[in-house]
C-alpha positions in Angstrom: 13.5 137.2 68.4 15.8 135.2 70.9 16.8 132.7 68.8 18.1 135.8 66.6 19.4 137.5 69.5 21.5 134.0 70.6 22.8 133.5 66.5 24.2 137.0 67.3 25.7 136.2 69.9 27.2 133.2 68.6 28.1 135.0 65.7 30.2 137.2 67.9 31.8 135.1 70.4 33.4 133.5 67.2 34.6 136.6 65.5 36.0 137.4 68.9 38.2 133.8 69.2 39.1 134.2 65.6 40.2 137.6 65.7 42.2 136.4 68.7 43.8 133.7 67.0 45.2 135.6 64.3 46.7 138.5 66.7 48.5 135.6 68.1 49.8 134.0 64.9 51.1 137.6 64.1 53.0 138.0 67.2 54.7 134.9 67.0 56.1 135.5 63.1 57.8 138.9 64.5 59.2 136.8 67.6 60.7 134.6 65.3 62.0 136.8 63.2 63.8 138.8 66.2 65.1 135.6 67.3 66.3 134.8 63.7 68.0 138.5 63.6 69.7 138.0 66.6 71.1 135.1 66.0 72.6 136.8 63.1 73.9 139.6 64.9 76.0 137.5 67.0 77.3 135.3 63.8 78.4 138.6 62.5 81.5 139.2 63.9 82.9 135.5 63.0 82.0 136.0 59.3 83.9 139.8 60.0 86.8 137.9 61.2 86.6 135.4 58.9 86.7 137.9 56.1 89.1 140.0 57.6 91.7 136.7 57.7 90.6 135.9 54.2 91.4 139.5 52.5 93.6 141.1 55.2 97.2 141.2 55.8 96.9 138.7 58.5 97.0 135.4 57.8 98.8 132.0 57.3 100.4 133.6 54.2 101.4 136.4 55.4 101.3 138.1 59.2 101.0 141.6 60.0 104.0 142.0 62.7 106.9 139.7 62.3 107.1 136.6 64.7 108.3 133.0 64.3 105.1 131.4 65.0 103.8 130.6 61.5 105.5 131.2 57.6 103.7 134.6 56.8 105.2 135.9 60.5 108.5 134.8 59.2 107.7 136.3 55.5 106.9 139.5 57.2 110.7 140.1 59.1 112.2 139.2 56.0 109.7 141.9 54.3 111.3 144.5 57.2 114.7 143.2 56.5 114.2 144.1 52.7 112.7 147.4 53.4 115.5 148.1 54.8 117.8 147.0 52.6 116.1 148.3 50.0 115.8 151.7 51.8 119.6 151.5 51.9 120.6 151.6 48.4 117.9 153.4 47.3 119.6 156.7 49.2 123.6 155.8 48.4 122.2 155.8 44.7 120.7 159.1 44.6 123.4 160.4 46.9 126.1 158.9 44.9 124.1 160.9 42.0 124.4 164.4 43.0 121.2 164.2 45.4 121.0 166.2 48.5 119.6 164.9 52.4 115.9 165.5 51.0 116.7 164.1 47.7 118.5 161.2 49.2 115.9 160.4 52.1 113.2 160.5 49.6 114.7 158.1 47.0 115.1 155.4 50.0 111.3 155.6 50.6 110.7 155.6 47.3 113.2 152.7 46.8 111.3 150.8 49.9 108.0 151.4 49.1 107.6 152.2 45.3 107.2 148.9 43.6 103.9 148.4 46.1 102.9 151.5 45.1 102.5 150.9 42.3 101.1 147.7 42.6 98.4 148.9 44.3 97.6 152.2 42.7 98.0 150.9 39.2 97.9 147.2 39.0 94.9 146.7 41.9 93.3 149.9 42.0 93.4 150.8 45.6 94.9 152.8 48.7 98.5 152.2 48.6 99.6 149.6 51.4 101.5 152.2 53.2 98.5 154.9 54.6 98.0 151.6 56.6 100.6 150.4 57.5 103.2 153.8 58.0 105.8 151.5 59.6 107.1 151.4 56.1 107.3 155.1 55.7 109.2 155.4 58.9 111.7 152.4 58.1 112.3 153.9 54.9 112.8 157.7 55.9 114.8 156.9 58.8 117.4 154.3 57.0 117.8 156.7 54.2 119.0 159.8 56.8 121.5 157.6 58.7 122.8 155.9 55.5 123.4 159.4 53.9 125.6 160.6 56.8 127.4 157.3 57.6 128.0 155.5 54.6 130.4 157.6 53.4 132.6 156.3 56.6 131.9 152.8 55.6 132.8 153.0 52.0 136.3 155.0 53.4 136.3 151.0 55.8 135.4 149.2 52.5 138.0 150.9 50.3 140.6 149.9 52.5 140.0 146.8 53.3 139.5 145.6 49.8 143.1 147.3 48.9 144.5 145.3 51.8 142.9 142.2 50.6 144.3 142.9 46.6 147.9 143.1 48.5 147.5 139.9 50.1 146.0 138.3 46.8 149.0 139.7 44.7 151.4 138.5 47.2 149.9 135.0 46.8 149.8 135.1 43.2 153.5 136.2 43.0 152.9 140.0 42.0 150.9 139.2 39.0 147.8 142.1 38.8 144.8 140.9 38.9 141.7 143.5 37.3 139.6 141.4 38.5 137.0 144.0 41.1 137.6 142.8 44.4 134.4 140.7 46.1 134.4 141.1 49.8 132.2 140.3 53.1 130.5 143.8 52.8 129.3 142.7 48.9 128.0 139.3 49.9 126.3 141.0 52.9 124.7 143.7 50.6 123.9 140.9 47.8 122.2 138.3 49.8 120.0 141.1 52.0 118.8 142.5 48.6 118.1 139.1 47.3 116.0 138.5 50.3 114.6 141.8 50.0 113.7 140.6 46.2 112.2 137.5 46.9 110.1 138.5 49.9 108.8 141.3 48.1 108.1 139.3 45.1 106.2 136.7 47.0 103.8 139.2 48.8 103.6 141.4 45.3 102.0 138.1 43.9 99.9 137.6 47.3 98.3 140.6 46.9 97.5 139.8 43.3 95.7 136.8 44.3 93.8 138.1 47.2 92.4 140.7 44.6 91.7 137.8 42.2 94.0 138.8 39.4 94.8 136.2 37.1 97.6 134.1 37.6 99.8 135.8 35.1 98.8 139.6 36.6 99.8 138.0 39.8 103.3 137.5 38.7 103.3 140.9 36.8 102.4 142.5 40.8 105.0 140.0 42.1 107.9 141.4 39.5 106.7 145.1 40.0 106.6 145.0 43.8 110.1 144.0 43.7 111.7 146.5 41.0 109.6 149.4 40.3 110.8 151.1 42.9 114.1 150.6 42.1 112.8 152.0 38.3 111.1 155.2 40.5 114.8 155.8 42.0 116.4 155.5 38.4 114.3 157.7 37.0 114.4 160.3 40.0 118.4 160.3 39.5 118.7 160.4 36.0 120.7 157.0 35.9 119.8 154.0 33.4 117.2 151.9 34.3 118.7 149.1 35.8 116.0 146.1 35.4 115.9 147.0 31.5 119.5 147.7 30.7 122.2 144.7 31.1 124.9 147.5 32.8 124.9 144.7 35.6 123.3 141.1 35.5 119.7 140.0 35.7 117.4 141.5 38.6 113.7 141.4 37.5 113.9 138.0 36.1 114.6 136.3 39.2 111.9 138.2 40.8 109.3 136.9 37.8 110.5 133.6 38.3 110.1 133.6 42.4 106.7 135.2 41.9 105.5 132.8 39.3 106.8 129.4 41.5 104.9 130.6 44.4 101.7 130.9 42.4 102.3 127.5 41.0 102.9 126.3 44.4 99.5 128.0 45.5 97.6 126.5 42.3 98.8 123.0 43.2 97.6 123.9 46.8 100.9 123.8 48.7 100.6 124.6 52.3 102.0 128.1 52.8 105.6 127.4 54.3 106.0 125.0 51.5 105.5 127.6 48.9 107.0 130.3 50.6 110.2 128.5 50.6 109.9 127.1 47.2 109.4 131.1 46.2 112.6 132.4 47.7 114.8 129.2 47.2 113.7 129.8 43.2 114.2 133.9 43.5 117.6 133.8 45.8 119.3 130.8 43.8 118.5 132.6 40.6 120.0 135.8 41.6 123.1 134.3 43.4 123.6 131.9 39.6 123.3 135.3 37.8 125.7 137.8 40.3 128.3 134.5 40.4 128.3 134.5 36.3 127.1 137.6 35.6 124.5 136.7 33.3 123.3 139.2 31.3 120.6 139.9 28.6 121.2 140.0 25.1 121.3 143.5 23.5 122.0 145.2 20.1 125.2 147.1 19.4 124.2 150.6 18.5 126.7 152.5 19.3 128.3 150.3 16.2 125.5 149.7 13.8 123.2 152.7 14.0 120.4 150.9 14.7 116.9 151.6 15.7 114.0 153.3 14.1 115.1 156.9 15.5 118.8 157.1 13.6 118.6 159.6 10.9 121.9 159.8 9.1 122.4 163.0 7.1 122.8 162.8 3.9 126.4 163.9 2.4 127.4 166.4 1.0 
């Protein structure tokens, strides 16, 4: 009976140490894996950030307030500068058309901000860029209202001071007229900010294409629409021809394809960003400046001569 009595006993003390040996073991894998989780709760926020700068609009490529710091802070002021620009014809088009204040304010927002837009709506499936970043909204509306009340001033200025430069011309030439439109300071001004405007938008169109992983050739497609769509919008709005698909006046979406399509090439052959960047708007800007300076145009059929196209019905005589 005491042997039994001291197995039991036995028995129990080890029960006891094992049982206390596992409580332990089970502590120590819930320790670990606190530890574990906390260590990734304070690598968290550097992968955020590290996203953020991957996918945002604040990067080497392309920075989200102008500065002169880096390429994409640079790309961003000439972005502004374009907006404006862009913003600026947008409303002496649609006030040159017949538009009122409203209707004239609203086709230099649509002007400035259209083409990414449409980008984004259509072409990437997302928020437009602009609920955002509003700045745009603001640069557009704004430039439109003072543009509708004083460029009428400055085109009074710009009449008369290209008749006073034809006088001096035909003075020079020995009285011999010229048709030849007069080109002055207030053209080339116009022409090289909207070739800026072009090129920069082009460049960040085909940005966004690749930070959504479009293909290279959608990339170029956002590049091209970012730049002239909403120039197409403003067309439409006013009733005018569509400028980037009629040859009224030389090339304007071409360039933009071809500045979006050397930036991705730059990118594909991993370029630094500065290096691309410039490559992109030499390419855009020298193509627009060749085209304006020969006024190359695209090919198109007569058919105001020929009657063609699928739609003519002739009737039949009589």
């Amino acid at each position: 009976m005491a042997s039994l009595c001291c197995r039991c006993s036995r028995s129990c003390t080890l029960l006891t140490r094992y049982a206390t040996r596992v409580n332990q073991r089970l502590l120590v894998v819930p320790r670990r894996q606190l530890a574990s989780s906390s260590q990734q709760q304070k690598q968290l926020p550097d992968m955020t950030k590290t996203t953020t700068q991957i996918q945002g609009r604040d990067d080497a490529s392309l920075s989200r307030y102008p500065n002169f710091r880096s390429p994409g802070g640079i790309l961003r002021g000439l972005d502004y500068a374009g907006t404006l620009t862009f913003a600026l014809t947008g409303a002496v088009t649609a006030a040159q058309s017949g538009l009122d204040v409203f209707g004239s304010t609203m086709a230099a927002v649509i002007t400035a901000v259209g083409g990414g837009t449409i980008r984004d709506a259509i072409f990437l499936n997302r928020r437009p860029f602009w609920t955002e970043e509003s700045e745009y909204i603001w640069m557009g509306a704004c430039m439109g209202l003072i543009t509708f009340f004083v460029w009428p001033d400055v085109l009074e200025w710009q009449k008369e001071h290209k008749a006073e430069k034809k006088m001096k011309q035909l003075e020079q030439s020995g009285g011999s007229d010229d048709e030849k439109e007069v080109y002055d300071e207030m053209d080339a001004a116009l022409d090289t900010l909207d070739a800026i405007g072009l090129s920069s938008f082009a460049i960040i169109g085909a940005q966004n294409g690749v930070r959504a992983g479009m293909p290279m050739i959608v990339s170029a497609i956002c590049g091209m629409a970012t730049s002239t769509f909403g120039g197409l919008t403003r067309d439409v709005l006013c009733g005018r021809p569509i400028r980037i698909v009629h040859s009224n006046a030389e090339i304007y979406a071409e360039p933009a394809l071809a500045g979006a399509t050397t930036y991705l090439v730059a990118e594909r052959m991993g370029a630094r960003p500065g290096l691309r960047i410039g490559l992109a708007m030499a390419m855009c800007i020298g193509s627009r400046f060749f085209a304006i300076k020969n006024d190359v145009k695209l090919h198109t059929w007569d058919t105001a001569q020929d009657n063609l196209g699928v739609a003519v019905r002739k009737r039949p005589t009589e």
